[in-house]
N, C-alpha and C positions, 0 to 999 in steps of 0.2 A: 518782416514776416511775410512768406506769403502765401496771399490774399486765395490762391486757387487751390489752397491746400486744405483740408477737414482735419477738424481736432475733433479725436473716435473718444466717445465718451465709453467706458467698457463695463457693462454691471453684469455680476455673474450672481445668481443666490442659491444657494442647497434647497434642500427641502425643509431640514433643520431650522435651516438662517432665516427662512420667510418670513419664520416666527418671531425671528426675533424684534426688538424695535431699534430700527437705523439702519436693517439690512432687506427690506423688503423693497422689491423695485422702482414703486412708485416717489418711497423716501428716496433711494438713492437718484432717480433719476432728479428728482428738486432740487438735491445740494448741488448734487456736480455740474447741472446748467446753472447756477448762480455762481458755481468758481469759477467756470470758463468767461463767465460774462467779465467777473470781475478782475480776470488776467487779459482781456482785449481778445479772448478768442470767440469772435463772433461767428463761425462757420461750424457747427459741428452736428454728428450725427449717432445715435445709438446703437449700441451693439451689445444684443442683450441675450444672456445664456440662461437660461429660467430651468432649477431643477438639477443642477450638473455641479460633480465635485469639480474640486479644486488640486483633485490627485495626480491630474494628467492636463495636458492640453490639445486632448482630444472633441474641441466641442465644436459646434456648428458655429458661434456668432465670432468666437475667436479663430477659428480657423479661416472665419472671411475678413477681421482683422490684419489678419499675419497677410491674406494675397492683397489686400488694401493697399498697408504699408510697401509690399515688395515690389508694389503697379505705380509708385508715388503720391499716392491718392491723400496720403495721413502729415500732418505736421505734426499733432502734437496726440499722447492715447491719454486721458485722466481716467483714472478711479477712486475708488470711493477710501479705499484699506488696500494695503498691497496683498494680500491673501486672495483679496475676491479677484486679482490675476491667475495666483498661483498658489499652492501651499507647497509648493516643492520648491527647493535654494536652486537646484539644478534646472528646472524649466523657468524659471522666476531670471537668472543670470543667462541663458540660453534667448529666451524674447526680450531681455533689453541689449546683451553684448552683441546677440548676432541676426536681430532681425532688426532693431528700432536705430541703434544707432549709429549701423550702416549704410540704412536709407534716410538718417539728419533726422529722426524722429524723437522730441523729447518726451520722457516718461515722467507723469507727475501724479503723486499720491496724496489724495487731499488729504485723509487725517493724519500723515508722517509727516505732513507740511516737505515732503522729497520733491526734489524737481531734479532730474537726471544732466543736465544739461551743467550743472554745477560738480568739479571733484570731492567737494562735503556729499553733495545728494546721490554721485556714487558710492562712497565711503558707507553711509545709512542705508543705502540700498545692501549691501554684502551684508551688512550686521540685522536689517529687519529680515532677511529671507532666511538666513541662519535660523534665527527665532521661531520664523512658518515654520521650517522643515522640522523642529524639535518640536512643536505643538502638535505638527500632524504623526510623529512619531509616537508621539504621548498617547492619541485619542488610540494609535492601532496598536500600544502596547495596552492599553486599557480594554479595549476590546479583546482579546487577547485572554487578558485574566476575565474576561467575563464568560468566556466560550470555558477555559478551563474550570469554575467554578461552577458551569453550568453541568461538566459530564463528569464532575465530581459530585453532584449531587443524584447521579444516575438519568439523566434527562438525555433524550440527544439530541446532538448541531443542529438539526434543523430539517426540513426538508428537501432542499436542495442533493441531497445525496443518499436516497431513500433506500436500502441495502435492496436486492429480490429478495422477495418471500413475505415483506413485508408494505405497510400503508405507515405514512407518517401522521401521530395525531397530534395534529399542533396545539387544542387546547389544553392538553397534559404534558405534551412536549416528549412521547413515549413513540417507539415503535409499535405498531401493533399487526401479528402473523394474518395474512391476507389467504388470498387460494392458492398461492402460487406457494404457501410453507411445505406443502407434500410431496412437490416434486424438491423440493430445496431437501429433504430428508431423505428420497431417496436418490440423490447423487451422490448423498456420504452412504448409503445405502451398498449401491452401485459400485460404490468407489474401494470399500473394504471390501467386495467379493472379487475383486483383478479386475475390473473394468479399467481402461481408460477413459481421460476425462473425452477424448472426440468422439468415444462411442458414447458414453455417456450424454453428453451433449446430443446427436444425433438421436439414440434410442427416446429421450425425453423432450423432444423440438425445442430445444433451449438454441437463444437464437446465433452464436456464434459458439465455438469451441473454449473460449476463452472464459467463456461466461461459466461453465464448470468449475474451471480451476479457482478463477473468483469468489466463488459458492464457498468451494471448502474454504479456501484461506482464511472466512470472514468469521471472527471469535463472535463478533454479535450474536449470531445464531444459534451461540451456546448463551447467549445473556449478558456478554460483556460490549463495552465501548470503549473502544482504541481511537486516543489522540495526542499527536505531537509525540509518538513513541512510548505513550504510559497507558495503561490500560484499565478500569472502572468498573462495576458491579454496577449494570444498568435495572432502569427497576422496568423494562421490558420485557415479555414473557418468550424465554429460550424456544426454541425450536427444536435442535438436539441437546444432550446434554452434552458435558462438559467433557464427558470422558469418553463420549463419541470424537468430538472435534479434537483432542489430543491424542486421540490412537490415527486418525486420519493424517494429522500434521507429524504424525512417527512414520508413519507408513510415508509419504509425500516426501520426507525426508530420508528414509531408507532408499527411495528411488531415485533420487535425483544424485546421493554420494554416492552409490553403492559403485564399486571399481568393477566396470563391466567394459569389455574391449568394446571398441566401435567401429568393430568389424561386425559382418552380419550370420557370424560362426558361433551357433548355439554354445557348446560345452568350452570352448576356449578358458583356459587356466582349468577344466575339472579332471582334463584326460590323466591318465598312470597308464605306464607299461605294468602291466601282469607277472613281465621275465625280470625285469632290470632291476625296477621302481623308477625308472627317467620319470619325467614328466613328457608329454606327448600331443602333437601340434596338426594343425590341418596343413595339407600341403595342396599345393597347386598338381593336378592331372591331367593334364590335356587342358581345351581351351574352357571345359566349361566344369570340369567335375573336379573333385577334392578326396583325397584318399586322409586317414589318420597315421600318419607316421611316430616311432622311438623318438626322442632327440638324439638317442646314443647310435642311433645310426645316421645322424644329421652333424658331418664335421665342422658344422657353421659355427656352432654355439660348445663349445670345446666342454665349458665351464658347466655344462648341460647332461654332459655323458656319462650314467653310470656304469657301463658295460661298452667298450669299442665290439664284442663281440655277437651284441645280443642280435637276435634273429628274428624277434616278434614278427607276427604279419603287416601288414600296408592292410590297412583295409578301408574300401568305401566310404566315406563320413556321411551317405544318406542313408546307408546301411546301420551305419553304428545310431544315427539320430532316430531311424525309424524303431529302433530294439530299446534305447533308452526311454524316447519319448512314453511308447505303450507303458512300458513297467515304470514310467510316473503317474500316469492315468490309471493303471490298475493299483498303485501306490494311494493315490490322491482318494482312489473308490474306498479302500479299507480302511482307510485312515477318518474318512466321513460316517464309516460306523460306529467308531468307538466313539461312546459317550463320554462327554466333557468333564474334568472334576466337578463337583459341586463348590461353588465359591460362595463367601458367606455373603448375607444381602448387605452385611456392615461390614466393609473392608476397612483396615486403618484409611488407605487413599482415601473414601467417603468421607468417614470421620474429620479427617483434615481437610479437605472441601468444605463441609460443611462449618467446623470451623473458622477457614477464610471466610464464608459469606459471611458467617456470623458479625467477626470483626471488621468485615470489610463494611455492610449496614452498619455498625456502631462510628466508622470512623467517618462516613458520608452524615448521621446526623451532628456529629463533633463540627464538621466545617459548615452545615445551614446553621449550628448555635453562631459560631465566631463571625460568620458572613451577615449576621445581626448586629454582636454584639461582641467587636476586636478585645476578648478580654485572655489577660495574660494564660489564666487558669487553662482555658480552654487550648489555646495554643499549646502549653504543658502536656493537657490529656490527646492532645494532634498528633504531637510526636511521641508519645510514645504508643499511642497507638499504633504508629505506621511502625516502632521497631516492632512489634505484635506481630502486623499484619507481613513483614517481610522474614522472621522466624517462621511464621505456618508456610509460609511459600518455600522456603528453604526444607522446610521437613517433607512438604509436598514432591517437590525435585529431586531429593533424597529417596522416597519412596517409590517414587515412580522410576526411577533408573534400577532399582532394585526389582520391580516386579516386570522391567521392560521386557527382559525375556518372555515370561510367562504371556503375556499382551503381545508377542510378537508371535508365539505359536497360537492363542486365541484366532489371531486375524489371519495367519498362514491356513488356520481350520477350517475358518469361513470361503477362502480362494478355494481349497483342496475340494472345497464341499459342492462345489460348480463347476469344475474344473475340466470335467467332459463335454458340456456348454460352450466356457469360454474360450479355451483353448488356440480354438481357430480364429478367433472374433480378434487375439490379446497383437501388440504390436511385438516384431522382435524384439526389441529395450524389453518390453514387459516378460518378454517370455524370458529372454536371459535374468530380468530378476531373478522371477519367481523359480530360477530353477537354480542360483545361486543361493536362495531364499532356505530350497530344498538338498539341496545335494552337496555333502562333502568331497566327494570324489566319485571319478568314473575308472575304473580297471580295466584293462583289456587283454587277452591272454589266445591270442591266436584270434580264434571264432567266439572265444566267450567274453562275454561282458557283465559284469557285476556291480552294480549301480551301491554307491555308499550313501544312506540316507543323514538326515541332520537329527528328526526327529523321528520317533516311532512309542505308540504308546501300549 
C-alpha cells in the first residue's frame, strides 16, 4: 500500500436521510473511521456533501474527490451504502470504471461488504447500482402520481410556475386572481376585436410580445389545470369564462391555418375577371408598382385561361386596393349597426358546460374517497364516471362545431365593429385574414369593381 496516498472517506446525506438513523453525518463519519482503521488504512480524510441528492454528481465535496483521485492524492474512496455515492447505475459505473479505477483507486462499501478491487466486488457492484437506479425511479414514479392526484383533486403544482394574472396560495394549494387578472381579460379582450398579440402586448406594457400569446393559450384562466397532456377542473376562480377562452383558441387557430399567400398582396386568390370569370393575379410593373392582370391574357398558366381573347383592363393594384379596402370599412360600419340576434341566456353549449363541471366535481370527490380508502366500489363509480364525463365532452365538441359558424360571425362582428381604428394598427397576415375572413370574391370589369361579401345581415 502506499503509505503517501489518502483513503477519502465520502459521506453524502439528503435532507430526508438526516433523519434518518445510520444516515446522519456524525454516525456515518464513526463507522467508516473504524473500517478503515480496521482495513490498515491509517491515512484518510473527509469529504462530506451535507443536503445534496444523489441524482447527479454535481456536488462540491465530490467534485473535489473526483480532482483528488485524478491528482493521485486518493488510494482507496469508502462509504457508508453505495447510494450515499450515487443513486444513478449510470454515474455510480462512470466514477468507479472511469475515474477510480484508472488512477488504481479501490472502491469499498461498507454495508455491501464490496471492495472493487475483487471481480465478485465488481459483479455486486453492477447488480447493487441497477437496484439504486430502480429505487430512484420508483421514488420519481411515486412522485409523479402524487403531482397527478394532486390536480386531480383541483389543487395546483405548486408555486414555482405561477400563471400572470394570478398569486399562488400555498396554504389551500389554489390559484388566486391578483391585479394583474384585468389586464389578463383584456388581451382576450383585445385579442377578439383584430388586435395582434405585439400590439396587444405593447398597448398593455406586458413585458415581452410573447407574453400575450401565452396569456391566451393558458386554460387556467378559464378554471382549468393542464398536466402531462390531461386537463382538470381546478377549484380556482376563473378569470374568463370558458367560452371566451375557446372562441379565442378558434380564432388563434383560424389564423395560424388559414391558406393565405405569403406574399404581401392583400386580395391574392380573391380577384375574378368581370369579362371571362378567369381568376386574376398581381403582376410585376416596373420596378416598384404592381398592376391586376386576366390570367386569360397570361400564356404562362394555359390551364388558367378562360377566354384567349378577353380584353379586360390591366389595372393599378393600389388603385383596385384603395376602392376595395374603403367599401370594407364602409362594409364593416353598417354591419356594426345591425343589432345582434338575441341568443337565449341558456344555450344547450351552457347546459352541457355546466354539466361537465357538474360531473367533473363528482368525479374529483370519487378519487379524494379512493385516495383514502383503495376500495373496489369506488374505483367501479371512477370509471364510469369518466365514461360520463368523456360523453358530455363529446356532445360539447359536437355542439360547438355546430354552432362554430354562428361564433365565427359573432367575433368577425366584434373586429368589423372597430375596424376604422384598427385597421391601420392590423399586420398584413392580419389584414389578409380578416379580409379572407370577409370576402368571397372580388370582380373586376374594366374600371368597376364589385366586392362579393361572406356575410350580410
Amino acid at each position: 500500500m502506499d503509505n503517501t496516498k489518502t483513503a477519502a472517506i465520502y459521506i453524502r446525506v439528503s435532507t430526508d436521510a438526516q433523519r434518518e438513523e445510520g444516515y446522519s453525518i456524525d454516525a456515518q463519519k464513526e463507522m467508516l473511521q473504524a473500517h478503515c482503521v480496521s482495513k490498515g488504512l491509517k491515512n484518510y480524510a473527509y469529504y462530506i456533501d451535507g443536503g445534496f441528492t444523489g441524482s447527479n454528481i454535481e456536488r462540491p465535496e465530490l467534485q473535489r474527490l473526483i480532482s483528488d483521485v485524478k491528482g493521485g492524492k486518493i488510494s482507496h474512496v469508502v462509504v457508508y451504502k453505495l447510494d450515499r455515492l450515487s443513486r444513478s447505475q449510470k454515474d455510480t459505473l462512470y466514477l468507479i470504471e472511469d475515474v477510480f479505477n484508472p488512477h488504481g483507486v479501490d472502491f469499498i462499501s461498507m454495508n455491501e461488504s464490496m471492495d472493487t478491487s475483487t471481480p465478485l466486488g465488481r459483479l455486486m457492484l453492477g447488480i447493487l447500482s441497477a437496484f439504486a437506479q430502480l429505487e430512484r425511479e420508483n421514488i420519481r414514479e411515486r412522485t409523479r402520481m402524487g403531482m397527478r392526484e394532486r390536480v386531480k383533486s383541483g389543487k395546483w403544482m405548486g408555486g414555482g410556475r405561477t400563471p400572470f394574472g394570478y398569486d399562488y396560495d400555498e396554504e389551500n394549494g389554489r390559484l388566486v386572481p391578483n391585479k394583474d387578472a384585468e389586464r389578463v381579460r383584456k388581451v382576450y379582450e383585445l385579442y377578439l376585436k383584430g388586435h395582434s398579440t405585439a400590439n396587444i402586448a405593447q398597448t398593455l406594457g406586458l413585458k415581452y410580445d410573447k407574453l400575450a400569446y401565452q396569456i391566451l393559450s393558458r386554460k387556467s384562466n378559464a378554471g382549468y389545470i393542464q398536466y402531462n397532456g390531461e386537463e382538470y377542473p381546478g377549484n380556482h376562480e376563473p378569470i374568463i369564462s370558458l367560452e371566451t377562452y375557446e372562441t379565442a383558441m378558434r380564432y388563434m387557430k383560424e389564423r395560424s391555418i388559414k391558406k393565405v399567400s405569403e406574399s404581401n398582396y392583400l386580395f391574392t386568390g380573391l380577384l375574378y375577371c368581370g369579362k371571362c370569370g378567369a381568376k386574376m393575379r398581381y403582376q410585376k410593373w416596373g420596378k416598384h408598382d404592381c398592376k391586376i392582370v386576366c390570367y386569360s391574357q397570361d400564356k404562362s398558366k394555359p390551364h388558367l385561361v378562360k377566354d384567349p381573347d378577353c380584353d379586360n383592363c390591366k389595372i393599378w393594384a393600389s388603385d383596385i386596393e384603395d376602392v376595395v379596402v374603403k367599401d370594407l370599412l364602409t362594409y364593416s360600419f353598417h354591419q356594426s349597426k345591425i343589432n345582434m340576434p338575441q341568443i337565449s341566456n341558456m344555450s344547450l353549449l351552457e347546459v352541457l358546460h355546466d354539466q361537465y363541471n357538474t360531473v367533473a366535481q363528482k368525479l374529483r370527490r370519487l378519487y379524494n374517497l379512493y385516495a383514502e380508502s383503495e376500495d373496489e366500489i369506488l374505483l367501479a363509480s371512477i370509471n364510469e364516471t369518466k365514461k360520463e364525463l368523456k360523453n358530455i365532452q363529446l356532445q360539447i365538441e359536437n355542439e360547438t362545431e355546430k354552432t362554430q359558424q354562428e361564433g365565427n360571425f359573432v367575433s368577425l362582428k366584434k373586429t368589423l365593429s372597430t375596424l376604422s381604428e384598427t385597421w391601420e394598427h392590423m399586420t398584413p397576415k392580419e389584414k389578409k385574414v380578416l379580409v379572407n375572413d370577409c370576402i368571397n370574391k372580388i370582380t373586376i370589369n374594366d374600371g368597376t369593381v364589385n366586392v362579393d361579401y361572406k356575410f350580410s345581415v
